[in-house]
N, C-alpha and C positions, 0 to 999 in steps of 0.2 A: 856568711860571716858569723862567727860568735863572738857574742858579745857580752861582755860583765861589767853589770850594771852594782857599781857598791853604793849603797844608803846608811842610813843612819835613822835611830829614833831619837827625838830630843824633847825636851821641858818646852811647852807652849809659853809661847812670850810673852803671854798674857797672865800665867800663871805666878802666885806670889809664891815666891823661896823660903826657904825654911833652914838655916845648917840641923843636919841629923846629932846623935844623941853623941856620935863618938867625935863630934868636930869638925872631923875630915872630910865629909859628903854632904849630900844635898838628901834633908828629909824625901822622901818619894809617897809620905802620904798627902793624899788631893793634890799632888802636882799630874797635870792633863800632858801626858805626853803627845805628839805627832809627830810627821814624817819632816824630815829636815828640809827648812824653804828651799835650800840650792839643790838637794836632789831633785826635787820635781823636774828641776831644766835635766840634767839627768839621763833622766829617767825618759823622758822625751827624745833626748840625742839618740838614747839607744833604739829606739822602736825606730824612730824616722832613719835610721842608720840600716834597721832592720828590712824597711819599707820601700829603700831605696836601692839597697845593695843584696836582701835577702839574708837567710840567718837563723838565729834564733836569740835571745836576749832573755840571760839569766839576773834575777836578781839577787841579792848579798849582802847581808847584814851580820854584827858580830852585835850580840849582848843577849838579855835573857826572855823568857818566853811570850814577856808582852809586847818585844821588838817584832813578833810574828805580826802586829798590825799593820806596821810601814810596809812586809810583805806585800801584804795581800791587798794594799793601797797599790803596789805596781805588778801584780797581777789582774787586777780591776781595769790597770790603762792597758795592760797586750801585754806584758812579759808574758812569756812560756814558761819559765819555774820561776821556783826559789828556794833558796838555801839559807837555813839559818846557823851561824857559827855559835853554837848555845855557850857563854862566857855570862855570867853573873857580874864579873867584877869587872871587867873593861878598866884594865887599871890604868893604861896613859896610849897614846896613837902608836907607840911600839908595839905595843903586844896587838893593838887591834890592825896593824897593817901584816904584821907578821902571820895572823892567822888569816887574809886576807891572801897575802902569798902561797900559803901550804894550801888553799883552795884552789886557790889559780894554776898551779903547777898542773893540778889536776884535771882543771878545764881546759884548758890551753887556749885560754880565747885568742882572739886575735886583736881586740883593743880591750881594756877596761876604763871605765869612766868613772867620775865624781865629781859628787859636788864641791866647788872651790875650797869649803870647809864646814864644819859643825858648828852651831851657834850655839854649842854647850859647852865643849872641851876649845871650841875657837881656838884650836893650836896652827892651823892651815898648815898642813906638815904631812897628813898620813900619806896623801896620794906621790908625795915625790919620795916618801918612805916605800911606797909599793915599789915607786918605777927603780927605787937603789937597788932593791932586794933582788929585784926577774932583773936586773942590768938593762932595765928599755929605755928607749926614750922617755921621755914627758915630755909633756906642753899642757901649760896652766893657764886661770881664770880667760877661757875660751871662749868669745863672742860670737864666734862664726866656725865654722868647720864644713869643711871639702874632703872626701876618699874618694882616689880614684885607685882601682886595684890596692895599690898596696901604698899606694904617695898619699900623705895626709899636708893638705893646707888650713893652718889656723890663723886666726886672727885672735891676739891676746890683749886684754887690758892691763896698759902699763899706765905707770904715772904721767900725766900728763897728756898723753896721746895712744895711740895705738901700734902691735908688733906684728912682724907678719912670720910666721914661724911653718919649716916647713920638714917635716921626718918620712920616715917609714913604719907601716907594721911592722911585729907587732908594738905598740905602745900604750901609758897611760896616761892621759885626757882629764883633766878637772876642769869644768864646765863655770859659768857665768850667767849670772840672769841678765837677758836681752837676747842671750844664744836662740830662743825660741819660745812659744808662747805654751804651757803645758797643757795638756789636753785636761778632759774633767770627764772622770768613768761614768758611764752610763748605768743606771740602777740595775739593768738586767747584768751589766760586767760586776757589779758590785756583791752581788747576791751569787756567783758561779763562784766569783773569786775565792769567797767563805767557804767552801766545799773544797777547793784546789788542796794537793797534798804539798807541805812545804817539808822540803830533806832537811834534815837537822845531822850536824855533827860536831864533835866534840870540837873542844877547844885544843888549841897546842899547849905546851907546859912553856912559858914563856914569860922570862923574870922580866918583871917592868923594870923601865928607866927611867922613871918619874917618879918621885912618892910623893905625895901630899901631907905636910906636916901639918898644918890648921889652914881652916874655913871660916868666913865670918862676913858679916853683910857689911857693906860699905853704911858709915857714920853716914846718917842724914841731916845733923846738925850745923848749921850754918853760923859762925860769929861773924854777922855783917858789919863792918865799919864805912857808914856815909859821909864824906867829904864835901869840903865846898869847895865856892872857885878864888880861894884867896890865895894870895905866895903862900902863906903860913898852910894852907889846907897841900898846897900843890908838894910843898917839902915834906910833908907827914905823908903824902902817899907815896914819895921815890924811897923815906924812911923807910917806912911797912915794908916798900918790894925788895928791899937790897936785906934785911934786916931781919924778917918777920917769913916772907915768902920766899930769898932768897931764888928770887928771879932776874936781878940786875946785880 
């Protein structure tokens, strides 16, 4: 089976933000990048998909040279390559699922996977952008997954309960944490993976469909108003919501 495995690198959730100097982006000096959490499950689905059904498992990232870390993070768990789509600007999940497709054409796996979504661009969009582009199926936020030949059973987290969803190859899969528990590379995978050669190729010419007109950090100031428990307090607070907050 071949298998594509797409990732992402994003800002540590830990790290404090900055807007950069033109407005529109996120400073990038001292922000700690890593591998995005929902890839890891991933990243996981492919090797065990690997390990059960045979294969190889590539992985795939679009943006620029220090995106080669989340590489060689799933070169460390077992991927066999990786490919970097070298793109500086990653202007919106258009252009990064588009050059996602003009890869894939070329692999021709047989599933590609993802993570539910990025927790930077948190648009949750690219992966059913991939499956419009190759005309495949999808099946999204995936708890469970079954291939047998070429029949794929998923189990999907829907509101309130659970889906039971079932296609064929080839398809593309965005995965859920609980799908599986991710491994953790061994320092001797860690240290080969550094040496591994990652394919790099250009990016596509591809107009974004998103522009970002300004960026700004959400107001953290607070005007609290504390009430009591009198009629008089109780009608100043349905005033403020209907009036003030325009919630009733």
């Amino acid at each position: 089976m071949n298998i594509l495995v797409c990732i992402s690198q994003v800002p540590d959730t830990t790290t404090k933000i900055a807007v950069g100097p033109d407005g529109k982006s996120m400073a990038a000096q001292g922000v700690k990048f890593i591998l995005n959490p929902y890839d890891e499950f991933t990243i996981e689905a492919g090797l065990r998909l690997k390990e059960s059904l045979g294969g190889t498992v590539t992985a795939l990232t679009v943006g620029a040279d220090s995106s080669k870390d989340v590489l060689r993070t799933a070169l460390a768990m077992g991927a066999d390559s990786a490919i970097l789509v070298k793109d500086d600007v990653r202007a919106d999940s258009y252009t990064v699922a588009a050059n996602i497709v003009a890869a894939a054409k070329e692999l021709a796996p047989d599933v590609v996977l993802f993570g539910r979504q990025s927790i930077d661009f948190d648009s949750f969009q690219t992966s059913a952008l991939v499956a419009e582009m190759l005309e495949w199926p999808s099946i999204h936020i995936v708890s469970k997954l079954e291939i047998d030949g070429t029949t794929v059973k998923a189990e999907c987290d829907i509101e309130g309960g659970k889906e039971i969803v079932e296609t064929t190859l080839p398809c593309v899969i965005s995965t859920q944490k609980g799908l599986n528990d991710p491994r953790y590379p061994k320092l001797p995978d860690i240290m080969k993976a550094k040496s591994k050669p990652i394919t790099e190729r250009a990016a596509e010419a591809v107009s974004a469909r998103v522009e970002t007109l300004s960026m700004s950090l959400p107001d953290t100031k607070r005007l609290n108003k504390i009430l009591g428990e009198t009629d008089a307090d109780i009608d100043e607070l349905v005033r403020l919501l209907h009036e003030e907050a325009k919630m009733i």
